[in-house]
C-alpha positions as CSV (number, residue, x, y, z in Angstrom):
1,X,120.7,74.9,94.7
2,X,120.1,75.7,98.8
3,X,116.6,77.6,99.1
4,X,115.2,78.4,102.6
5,X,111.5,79.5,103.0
6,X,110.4,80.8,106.2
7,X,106.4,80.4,106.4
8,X,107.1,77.0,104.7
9,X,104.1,75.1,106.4
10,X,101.6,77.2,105.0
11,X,99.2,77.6,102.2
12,X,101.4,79.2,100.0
13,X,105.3,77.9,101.5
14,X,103.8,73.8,101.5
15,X,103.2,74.1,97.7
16,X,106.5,76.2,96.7
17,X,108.8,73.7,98.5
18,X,107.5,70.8,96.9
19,X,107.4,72.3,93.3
20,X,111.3,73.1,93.9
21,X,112.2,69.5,95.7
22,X,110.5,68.4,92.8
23,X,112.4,70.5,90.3
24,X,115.8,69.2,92.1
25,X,116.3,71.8,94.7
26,X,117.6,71.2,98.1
27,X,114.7,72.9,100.0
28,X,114.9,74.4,103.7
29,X,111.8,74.8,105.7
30,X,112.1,77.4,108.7
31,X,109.6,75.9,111.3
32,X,108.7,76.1,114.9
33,X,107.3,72.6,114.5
34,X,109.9,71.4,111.8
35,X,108.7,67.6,112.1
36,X,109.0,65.6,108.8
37,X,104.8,64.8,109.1
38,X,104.3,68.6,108.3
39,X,107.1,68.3,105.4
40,X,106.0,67.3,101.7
41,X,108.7,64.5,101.0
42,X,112.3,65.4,100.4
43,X,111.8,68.7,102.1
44,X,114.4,69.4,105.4
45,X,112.8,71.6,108.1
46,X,114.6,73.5,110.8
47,X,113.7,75.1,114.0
48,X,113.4,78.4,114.7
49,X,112.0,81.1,116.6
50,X,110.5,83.1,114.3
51,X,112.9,86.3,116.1
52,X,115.9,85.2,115.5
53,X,118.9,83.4,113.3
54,X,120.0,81.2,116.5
55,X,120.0,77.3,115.6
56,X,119.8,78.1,111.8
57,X,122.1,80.9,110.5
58,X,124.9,78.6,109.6
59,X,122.5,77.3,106.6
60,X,122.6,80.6,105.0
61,X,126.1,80.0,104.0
62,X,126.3,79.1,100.3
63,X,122.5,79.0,100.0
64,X,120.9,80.7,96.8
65,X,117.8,82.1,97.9
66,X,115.5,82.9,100.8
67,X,112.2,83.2,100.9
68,X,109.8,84.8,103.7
69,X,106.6,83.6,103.7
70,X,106.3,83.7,107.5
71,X,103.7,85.6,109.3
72,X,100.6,85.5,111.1
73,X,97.4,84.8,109.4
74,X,94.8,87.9,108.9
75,X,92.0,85.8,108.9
76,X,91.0,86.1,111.8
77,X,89.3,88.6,114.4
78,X,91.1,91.4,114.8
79,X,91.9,93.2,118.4
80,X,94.9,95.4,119.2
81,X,96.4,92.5,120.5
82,X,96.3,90.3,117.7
83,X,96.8,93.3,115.5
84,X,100.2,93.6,117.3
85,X,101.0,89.9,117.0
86,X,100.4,90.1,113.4
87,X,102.6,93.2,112.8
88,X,105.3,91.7,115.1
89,X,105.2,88.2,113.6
90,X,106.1,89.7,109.9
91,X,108.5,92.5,111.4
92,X,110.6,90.2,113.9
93,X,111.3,87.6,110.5
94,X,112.3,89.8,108.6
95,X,114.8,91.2,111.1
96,X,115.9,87.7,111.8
97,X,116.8,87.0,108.0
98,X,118.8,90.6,107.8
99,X,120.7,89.4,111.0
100,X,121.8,86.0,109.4
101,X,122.6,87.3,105.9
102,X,124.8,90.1,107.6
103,X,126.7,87.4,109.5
104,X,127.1,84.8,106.3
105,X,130.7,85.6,104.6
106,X,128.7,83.7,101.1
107,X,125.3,85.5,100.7
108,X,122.6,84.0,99.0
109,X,121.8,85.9,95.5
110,X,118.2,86.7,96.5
111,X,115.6,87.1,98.9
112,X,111.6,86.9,97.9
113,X,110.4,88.8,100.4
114,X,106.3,88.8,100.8
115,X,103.8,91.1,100.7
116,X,100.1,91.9,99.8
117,X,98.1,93.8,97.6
118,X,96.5,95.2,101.1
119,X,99.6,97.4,100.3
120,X,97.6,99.8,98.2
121,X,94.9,100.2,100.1
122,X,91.0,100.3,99.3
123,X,90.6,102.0,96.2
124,X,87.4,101.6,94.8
125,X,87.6,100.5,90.8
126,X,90.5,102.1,89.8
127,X,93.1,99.7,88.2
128,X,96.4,99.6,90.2
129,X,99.9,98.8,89.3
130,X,103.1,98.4,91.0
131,X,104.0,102.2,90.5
132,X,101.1,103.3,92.5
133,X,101.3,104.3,95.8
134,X,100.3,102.3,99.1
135,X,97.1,103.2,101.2
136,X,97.0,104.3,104.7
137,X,95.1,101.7,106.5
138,X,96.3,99.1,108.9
139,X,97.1,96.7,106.0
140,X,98.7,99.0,104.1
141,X,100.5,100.1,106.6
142,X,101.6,96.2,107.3
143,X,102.7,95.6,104.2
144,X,104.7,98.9,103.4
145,X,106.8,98.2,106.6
146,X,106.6,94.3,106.0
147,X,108.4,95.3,102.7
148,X,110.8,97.3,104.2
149,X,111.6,94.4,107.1
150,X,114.2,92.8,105.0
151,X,115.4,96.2,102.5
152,X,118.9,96.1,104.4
153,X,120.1,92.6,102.6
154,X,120.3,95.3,99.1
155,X,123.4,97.1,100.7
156,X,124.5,94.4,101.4
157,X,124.7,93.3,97.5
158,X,121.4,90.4,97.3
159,X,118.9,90.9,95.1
160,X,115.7,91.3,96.2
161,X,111.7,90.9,95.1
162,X,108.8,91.5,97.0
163,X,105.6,89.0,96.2
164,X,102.5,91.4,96.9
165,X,100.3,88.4,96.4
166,X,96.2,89.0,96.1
167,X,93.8,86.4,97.3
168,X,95.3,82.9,96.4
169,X,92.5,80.0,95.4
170,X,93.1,77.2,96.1
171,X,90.8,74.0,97.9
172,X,92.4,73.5,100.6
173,X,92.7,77.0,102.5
174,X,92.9,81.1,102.0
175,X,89.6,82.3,101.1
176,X,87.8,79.8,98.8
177,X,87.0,77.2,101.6
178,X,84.9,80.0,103.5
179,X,82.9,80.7,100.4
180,X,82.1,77.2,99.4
181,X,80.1,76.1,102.2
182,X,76.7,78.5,101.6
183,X,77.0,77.5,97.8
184,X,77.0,74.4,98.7
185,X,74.3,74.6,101.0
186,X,72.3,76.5,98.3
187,X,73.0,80.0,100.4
188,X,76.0,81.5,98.1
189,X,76.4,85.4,97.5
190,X,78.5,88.0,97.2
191,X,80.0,89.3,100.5
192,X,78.5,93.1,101.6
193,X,78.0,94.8,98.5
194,X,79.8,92.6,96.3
195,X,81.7,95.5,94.4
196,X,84.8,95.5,96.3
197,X,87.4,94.6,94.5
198,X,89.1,90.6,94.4
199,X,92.5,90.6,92.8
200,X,93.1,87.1,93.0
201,X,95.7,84.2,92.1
202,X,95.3,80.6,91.5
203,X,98.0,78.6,93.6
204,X,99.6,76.9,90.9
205,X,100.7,80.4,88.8
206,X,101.7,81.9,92.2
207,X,103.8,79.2,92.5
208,X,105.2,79.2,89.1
209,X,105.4,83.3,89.4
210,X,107.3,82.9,92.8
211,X,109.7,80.4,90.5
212,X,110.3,82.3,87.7
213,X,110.7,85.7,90.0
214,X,113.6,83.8,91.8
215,X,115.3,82.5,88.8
216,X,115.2,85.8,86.9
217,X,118.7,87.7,87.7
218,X,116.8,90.9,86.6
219,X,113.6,90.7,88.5
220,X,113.9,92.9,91.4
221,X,111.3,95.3,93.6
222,X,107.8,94.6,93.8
223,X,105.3,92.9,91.4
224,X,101.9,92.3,91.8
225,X,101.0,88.6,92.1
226,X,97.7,88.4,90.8
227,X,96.1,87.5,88.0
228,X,95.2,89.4,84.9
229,X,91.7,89.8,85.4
230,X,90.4,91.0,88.9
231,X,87.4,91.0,89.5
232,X,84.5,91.9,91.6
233,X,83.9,90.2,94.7
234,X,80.0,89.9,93.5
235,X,81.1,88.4,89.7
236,X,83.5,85.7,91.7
237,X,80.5,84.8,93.5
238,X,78.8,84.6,90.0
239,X,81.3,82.6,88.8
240,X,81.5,80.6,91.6
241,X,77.9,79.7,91.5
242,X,77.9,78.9,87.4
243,X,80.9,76.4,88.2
244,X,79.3,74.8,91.1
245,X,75.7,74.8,89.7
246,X,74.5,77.1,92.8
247,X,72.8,80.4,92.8
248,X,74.8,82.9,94.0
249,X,72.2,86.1,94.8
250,X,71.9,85.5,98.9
251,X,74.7,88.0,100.0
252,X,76.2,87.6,103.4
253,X,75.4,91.3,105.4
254,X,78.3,93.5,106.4
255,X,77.0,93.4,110.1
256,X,77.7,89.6,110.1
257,X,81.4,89.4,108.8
258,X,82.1,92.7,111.6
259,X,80.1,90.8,114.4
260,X,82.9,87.6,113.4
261,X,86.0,89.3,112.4
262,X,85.5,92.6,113.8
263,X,88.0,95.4,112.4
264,X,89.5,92.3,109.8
265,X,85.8,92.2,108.3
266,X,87.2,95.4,106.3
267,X,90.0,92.4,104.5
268,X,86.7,91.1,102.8
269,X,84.4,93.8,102.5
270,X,86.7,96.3,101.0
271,X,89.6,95.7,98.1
272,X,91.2,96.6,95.0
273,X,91.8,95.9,91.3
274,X,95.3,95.0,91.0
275,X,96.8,94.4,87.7
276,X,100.2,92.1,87.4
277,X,101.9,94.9,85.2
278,X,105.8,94.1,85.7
279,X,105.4,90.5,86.0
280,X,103.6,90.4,82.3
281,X,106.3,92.6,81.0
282,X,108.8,90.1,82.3
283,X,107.4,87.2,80.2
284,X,105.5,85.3,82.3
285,X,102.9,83.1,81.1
286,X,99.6,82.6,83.6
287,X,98.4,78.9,83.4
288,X,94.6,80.4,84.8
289,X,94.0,84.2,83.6
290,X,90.4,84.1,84.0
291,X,88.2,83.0,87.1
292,X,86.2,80.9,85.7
293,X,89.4,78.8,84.2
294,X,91.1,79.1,87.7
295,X,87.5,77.7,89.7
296,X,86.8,74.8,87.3
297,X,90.3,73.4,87.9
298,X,89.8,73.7,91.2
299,X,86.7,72.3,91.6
300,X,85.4,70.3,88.9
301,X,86.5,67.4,90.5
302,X,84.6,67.6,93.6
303,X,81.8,70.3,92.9
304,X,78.8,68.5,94.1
């Protein structure tokens, strides 16, 4: 079957399209810079503008699923401007997928659209599901209307399922890389206060969850893709340290992360305890359910 993933380049797209060219699938990347060098093998890329369906529409014909992965990183400093470019970059894609859907006589059967547990908001320790309701900051805010960017494809009869992913590990980008260097230079700690919450994912399940949500003709609305047991941003810095052989007590101040990411410091000093709820009661199986399982794979091989 046709699957097209917008966003394929990234952390989280790269790995999805070669699980599902490896599964058999005939795998569309959406790309500015659709050259085969950013490609993993057997994967087709097509240009795009990230705004509209010109130059790739036609490929929505017949295909079985999209998937919208695009969008700006967060990780980075935050000013109005690239607040706006961030906002924009999730808002304009998903208007661009509506568009080509609406004009394809043969619809695909679903769209994944992403999210993020930013959706809720920070909330302190209270345990979140799916039914609760988002926050009101400028991520939650993102992600409710990042949701809503592609909610017109329902009328039109395609299912749809919205990934509101937490913090994804994995060695080779998102959030891990940024932590390892002071453990490995013998300077690791908990970021702030450590007590914000880390509701986090290992690649491989968020993968597998993204699979099974988009083979699953009943799984539609949101789930929470995180793992079972979020934790502390302090006891992921423990548990990073016990894997790694590092102590783990130097934190890195609050006044440092805002003097390099300035409003987005608030992405990694504050959080929330999000709890895969639906996607447990659909079956699903996590390969990594604890942190400590989820580091050791990761980095066993090269902790040093």
């Amino acid at each position: 079957m046709r699957v097209l993933i917008t966003g394929g380049t990234g952390l989280l797209g790269r790995a999805l399209a070669e699980a599902l060219r490896q599964a058999g699938d005939e795998v569309i990347v959406l790309s500015r810079r659709p050259e085969p060098a950013r490609l993993p093998p057997g994967v087709q890329g097509a240009r795009w503008d990230g705004r509209t369906p010109e130059g790739w529409g036609h490929l929505v014909e017949g295909a079985f699923a999209i998937i919208n992965l695009a969008g700006e990183s967060i990780g980075q400093r935050w000013t109005e401007a690239t607040k706006r470019r961030i906002r924009e970059s999730r808002l304009n894609a998903g208007r661009a997928i509506v568009e080509a859907i609406a004009a394809a006589r043969e619809k695909p059967q679903v769209v994944l659209q992403a999210s993020a547990v930013g959706y809720y908001g920070p909330r302190g320790e209270e345990r979140l599901t799916e039914e609760d309701p988002p926050g009101s900051d400028f991520l939650a805010r993102l992600a409710v209307d990042w949701e809503a960017s592609t909610q017109p494809v329902e009328a039109m009869g395609v299912r749809r399922v919205i990934l509101r992913t937490g913090i994804v590990l994995a060695k080779d980008g998102g959030a891990l890389p940024r932590l390892l260097l002071p453990f490995r230079l013998f300077l690791g700690g908990p970021l702030g206060n450590g007590r914000q919450g880390w509701s986090w994912i290992h690649r491989d399940d968020w993968v597998e969850a993204a699979r099974f949500l988009m083979e699953n003709p009943e799984a539609r609305g949101p789930y929470n893709l995180t793992a079972p047991q979020p934790v502390s941003n302090a006891e992921l810095c423990r548990i990073l340290g016990k894997v790694m052989g590092r102590p783990s007590w130097l934190p890195v101040p609050a006044f440092a992360l805002r003097l390099l990411f300035g409003e987005g410091a608030d992405f990694l000093l504050t959080g929330q305890f999000v709890l895969p709820k639906r996607l447990l009661e659909a079956g699903f199986t996590f390969r990594y359910p604890d942190p400590e399982s989820a580091l050791r794979a990761i980095l066993r091989p090269t902790a040093s």
